[in-house]
N, C-alpha and C positions, 0 to 999 in steps of 0.2 A: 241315847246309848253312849255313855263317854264313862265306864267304869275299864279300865283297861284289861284286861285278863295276864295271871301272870305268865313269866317268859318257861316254856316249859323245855328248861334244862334239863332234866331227869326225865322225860319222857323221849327224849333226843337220845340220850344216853342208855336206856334202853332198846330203843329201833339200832343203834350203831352195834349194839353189842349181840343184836340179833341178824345184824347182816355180815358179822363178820364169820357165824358160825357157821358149819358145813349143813349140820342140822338143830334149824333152829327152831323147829318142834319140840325138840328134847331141852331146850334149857330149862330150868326151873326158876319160877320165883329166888329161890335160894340161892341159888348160882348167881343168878342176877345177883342179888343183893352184896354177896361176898365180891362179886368182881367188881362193884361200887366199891368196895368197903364200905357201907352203910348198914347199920344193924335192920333186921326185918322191921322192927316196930317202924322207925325211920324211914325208912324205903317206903312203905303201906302209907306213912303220914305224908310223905310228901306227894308220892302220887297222886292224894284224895287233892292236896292241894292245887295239883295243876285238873283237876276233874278229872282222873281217869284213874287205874290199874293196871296191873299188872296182865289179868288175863284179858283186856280188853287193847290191852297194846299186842300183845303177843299175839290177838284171834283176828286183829287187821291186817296185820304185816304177815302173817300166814294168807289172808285172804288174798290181800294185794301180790303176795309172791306171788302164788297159782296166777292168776287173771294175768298177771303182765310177762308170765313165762308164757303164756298162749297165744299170747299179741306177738312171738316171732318164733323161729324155726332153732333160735340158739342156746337151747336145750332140750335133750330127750323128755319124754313122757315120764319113762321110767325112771332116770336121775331126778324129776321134778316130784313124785312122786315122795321117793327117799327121802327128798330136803323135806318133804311137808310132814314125815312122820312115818309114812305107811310101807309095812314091812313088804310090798309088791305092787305092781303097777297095779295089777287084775283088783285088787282092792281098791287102790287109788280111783279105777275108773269105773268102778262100780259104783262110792260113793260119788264121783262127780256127776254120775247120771241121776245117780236119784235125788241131787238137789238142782241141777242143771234143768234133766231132760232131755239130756244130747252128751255123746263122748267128746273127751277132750279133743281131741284129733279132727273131731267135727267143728268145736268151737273155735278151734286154733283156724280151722280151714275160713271158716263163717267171717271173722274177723280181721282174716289178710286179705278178704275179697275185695277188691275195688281197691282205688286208692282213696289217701284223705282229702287230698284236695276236690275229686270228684262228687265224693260222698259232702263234702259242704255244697258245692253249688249247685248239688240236686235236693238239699233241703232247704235252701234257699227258693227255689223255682217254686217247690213246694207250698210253705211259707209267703213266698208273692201272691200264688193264684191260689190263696184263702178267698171265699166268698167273702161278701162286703157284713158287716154284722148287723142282725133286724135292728128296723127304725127305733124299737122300742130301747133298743143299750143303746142307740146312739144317741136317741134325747135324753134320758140319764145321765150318760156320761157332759153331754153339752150343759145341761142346767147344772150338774155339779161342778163343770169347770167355770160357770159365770158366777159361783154358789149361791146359786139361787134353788139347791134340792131341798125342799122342805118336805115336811111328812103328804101334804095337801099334793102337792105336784109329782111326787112320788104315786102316789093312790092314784093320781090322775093319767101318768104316762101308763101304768101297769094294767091298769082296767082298761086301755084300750087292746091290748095285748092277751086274749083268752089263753091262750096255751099258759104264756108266763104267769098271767095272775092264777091258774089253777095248781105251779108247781111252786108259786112262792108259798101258798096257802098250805103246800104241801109240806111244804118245809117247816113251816111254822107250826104243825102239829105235833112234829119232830122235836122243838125246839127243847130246852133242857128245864127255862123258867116258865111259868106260866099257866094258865088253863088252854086247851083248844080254844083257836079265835072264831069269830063268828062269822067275820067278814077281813077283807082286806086292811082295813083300818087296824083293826084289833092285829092283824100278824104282824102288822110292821111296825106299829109302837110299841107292843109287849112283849110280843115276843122274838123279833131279829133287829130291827134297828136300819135305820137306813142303809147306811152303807155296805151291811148285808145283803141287801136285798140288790145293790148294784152288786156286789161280788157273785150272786149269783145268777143273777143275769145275765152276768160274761160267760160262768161255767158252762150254761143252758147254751148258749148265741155257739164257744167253741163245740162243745159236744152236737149240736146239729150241725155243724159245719163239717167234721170230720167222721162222725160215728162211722161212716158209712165205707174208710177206709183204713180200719182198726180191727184186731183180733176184739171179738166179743168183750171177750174177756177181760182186756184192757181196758177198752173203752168202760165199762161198766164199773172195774175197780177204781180206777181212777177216777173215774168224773165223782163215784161218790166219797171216794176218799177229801176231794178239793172238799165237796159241802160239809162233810165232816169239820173243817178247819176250825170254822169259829167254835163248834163245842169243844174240841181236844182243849181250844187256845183259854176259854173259859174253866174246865173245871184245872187246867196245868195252874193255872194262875191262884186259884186257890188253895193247890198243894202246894206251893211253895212258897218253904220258911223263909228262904231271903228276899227282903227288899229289894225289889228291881226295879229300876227308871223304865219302861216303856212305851213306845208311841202305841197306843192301842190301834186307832184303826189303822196303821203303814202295817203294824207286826199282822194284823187281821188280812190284808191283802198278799202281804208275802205267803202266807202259810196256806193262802185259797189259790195260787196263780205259781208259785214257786217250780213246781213238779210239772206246771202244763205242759213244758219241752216234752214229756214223754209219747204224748199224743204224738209230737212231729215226729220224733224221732222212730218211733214205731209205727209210722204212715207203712203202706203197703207198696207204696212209689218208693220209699226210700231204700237205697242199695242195699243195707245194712238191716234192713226191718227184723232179718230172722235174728240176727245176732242178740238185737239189743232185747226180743221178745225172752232168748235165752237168760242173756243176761240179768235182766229184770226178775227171772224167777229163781237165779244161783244165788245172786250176790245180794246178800244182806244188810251189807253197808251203803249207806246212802254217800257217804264219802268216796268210798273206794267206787263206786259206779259211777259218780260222777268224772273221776279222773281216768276211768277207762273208756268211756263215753269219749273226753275229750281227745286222746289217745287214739283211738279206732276210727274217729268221723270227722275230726278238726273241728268239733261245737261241742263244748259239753251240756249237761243238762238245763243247767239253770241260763245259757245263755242262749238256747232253744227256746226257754219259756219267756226270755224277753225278746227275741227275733219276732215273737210272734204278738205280742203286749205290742212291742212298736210300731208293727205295721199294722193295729188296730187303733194307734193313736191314745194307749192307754199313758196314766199317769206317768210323767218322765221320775219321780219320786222314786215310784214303784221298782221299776226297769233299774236306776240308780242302784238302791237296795238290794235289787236281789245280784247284781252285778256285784254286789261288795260282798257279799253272801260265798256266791262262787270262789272268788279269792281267798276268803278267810279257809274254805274248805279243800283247795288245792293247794293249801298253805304258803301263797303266793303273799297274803297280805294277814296281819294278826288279829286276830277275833277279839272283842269284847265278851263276860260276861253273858250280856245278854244275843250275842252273836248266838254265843255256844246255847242258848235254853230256844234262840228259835232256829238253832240248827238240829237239836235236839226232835224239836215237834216236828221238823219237815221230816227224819229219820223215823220217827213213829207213824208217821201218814202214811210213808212211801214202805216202810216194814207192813202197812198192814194190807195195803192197797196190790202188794205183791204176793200175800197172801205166805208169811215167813210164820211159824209157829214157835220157835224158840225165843225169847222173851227174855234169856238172862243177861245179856252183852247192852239191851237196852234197859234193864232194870238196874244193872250196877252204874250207868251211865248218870240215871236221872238219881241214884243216893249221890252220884260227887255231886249233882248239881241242887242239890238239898231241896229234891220234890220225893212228901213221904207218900204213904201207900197207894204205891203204882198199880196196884191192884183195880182202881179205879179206873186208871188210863188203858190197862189189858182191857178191862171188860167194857168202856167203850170202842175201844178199837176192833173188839171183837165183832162188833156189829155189822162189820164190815165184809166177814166171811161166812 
């Protein structure tokens, strides 16, 4: 991954000219452009060049205003309300309900609860007293660290395992190439591939670990959104016109294990559980939740999901990567290219696994990143609801 991305001056320059205004709802495309001085065509062109637009810059920094006026007491409901557009609180907090499920006043309340420092080392504690994970991921993972996992020893560790060899089978009739296998043999060479078949080993090993202290609902969405991974990562790769250098199986493991902080994060122990269960169903942006995650609990997402990778002893690669992941996304450190197409896919996992039905902010998303008819990637991701 060493394609650098470029420096996104015009996107900068947009967010400045949207936090300077009282209300920056009301700007327009047009307004923007002229307070550049840059003619429309120009403005439109460069945008696409830094991968984004206009309404996709203007519907996050709307997003992120709301969310991070709620994280404190140092503006009214009703002034926030204004800034975002809405000619009245009582509208304002109607629509936040119905994409929330809780009034702001409640989310405001949810999110000042505890402090941050408390809320990390009660998901820390959390995170420690994980069960130890079945023998069967742990010789997996041992023979692939001595690489000694071949197809034979694979078939070997998984047949001793009933539960898991019945869900890998299971998986594999799911799978996207192929005919239904016959046997074990037949799902792991034809149709998922080794290192699949350890990604979801780990899914299977976290999800018995925890189900049990998760809203249904999460647990369910999520655990299948992870197994989802490898097919989004399969047919994305096909829609897309540009040439990209990528590590197949690292990007295959980031896109399966990435999002697993949510489990922690949403444990039933954790201070914060109601918040983030909120959160998870308002906020659309897998960016902007991440930085308000980090915000409200002193861990954001993706360094939940390696809190917990680490104290399973998973690949240090992995943990590495999705650590670089987080920064690019808090825009602490700059994204590559292909930063941006698998930050992209973890945003369509985690859009569908939340169960979001608006589709346009992630469609114009994937044309800057020159992947054509998303139509495909909707109606897998559909599968999921």
């Amino acid at each position: 991954m060493n394609h650098s991305q470029p420096s996104l001056v015009l996107t900068a320059a947009v967010n400045r000219l949207l936090s300077e205004r009282d209300l920056p709802a009301s700007l327009t495309i047009e307004q923007c452009a002229c307070e550049l001085s840059i003619s429309m065509t120009s403005f439109r062109r460069k945008l696409a060049q830094e991968e984004t637009s206009y309404k996709l810059i203007q519907s996050k920094f709307l997003n992120e205003l709301c969310v991070k006026a709620l994280l404190t007491n140092q503006i009214k409901i009703e002034d926030l309300a204004i800034r975002l557009g809405y000619s009245e609180r009582a509208t304002f907090e109607r629509a936040f309900r119905q994409k929330f499920g809780v009034t702001p006043s409640q989310f405001r309340y949810l999110s000042l609860a505890n402090s941050v420092h408390s809320n990390y080392v009660k998901l820390t504690e959390i995170a420690e007293n994980m069960p130890p994970m079945p023998s069967s991921c742990q010789q997996l993972l041992l023979e692939k660290d001595r690489d000694n996992l071949n197809l034979q020893k694979v078939i070997e560790i998984v047949t001793k395992d009933v539960i898991l060899s019945g869900r890998i089978m299971g998986q594999a009739s799911k799978a996207i190439y192929g005919k239904t296998p016959q046997n074990l043999q037949e799902a792991i060479s034809r149709n998922l591939g080794i290192q699949t078949v350890v990604n979801y080993a780990l899914v299977f090993a976290m999800k018995d670990a925890l189900q049990q202290h998760l809203e249904q609902v999460i647990f369910e969405q999520y655990s299948q959104a992870f197994l989802l991974a490898p097919k989004l990562f399969q047919h994305t790769r096909k829609l897309l016109t540009k040439n990209l250098t990528l590590d197949i199986e690292l990007t295959e493991q980031v896109l399966v294990f990435s999002l697993l902080g949510v489990f922690l994060l949403s444990h039933k122990s954790a201070h914060r559980h109601e918040m983030v269960r909120y959160s998870l169903r308002g906020i659309d942006d897998l960016g902007s939740l991440n930085r308000h995650i980090h915000e409200t609990m002193g861990i954001s997402l993706y360094s939940a999901s390696s809190l917990m990778l680490s104290l399973w002893h998973i690949d240090a690669s992995l943990v590495k990567q999705i650590a670089h992941l987080d920064k690019v996304s808090q825009a602490v450190a700059k994204g590559t290219e292909q930063d941006e197409l698998v930050l992209f896919m973890l945003s369509c996992l985690y859009f569908a696994a939340a169960g979001h039905s608006d589709f346009s902010v992630l469609e114009q998303k994937a044309e800057c990143l020159n992947i054509t008819n998303f139509d495909e990637i909707k109606q897998l991701l559909a599968t999921l609801n």
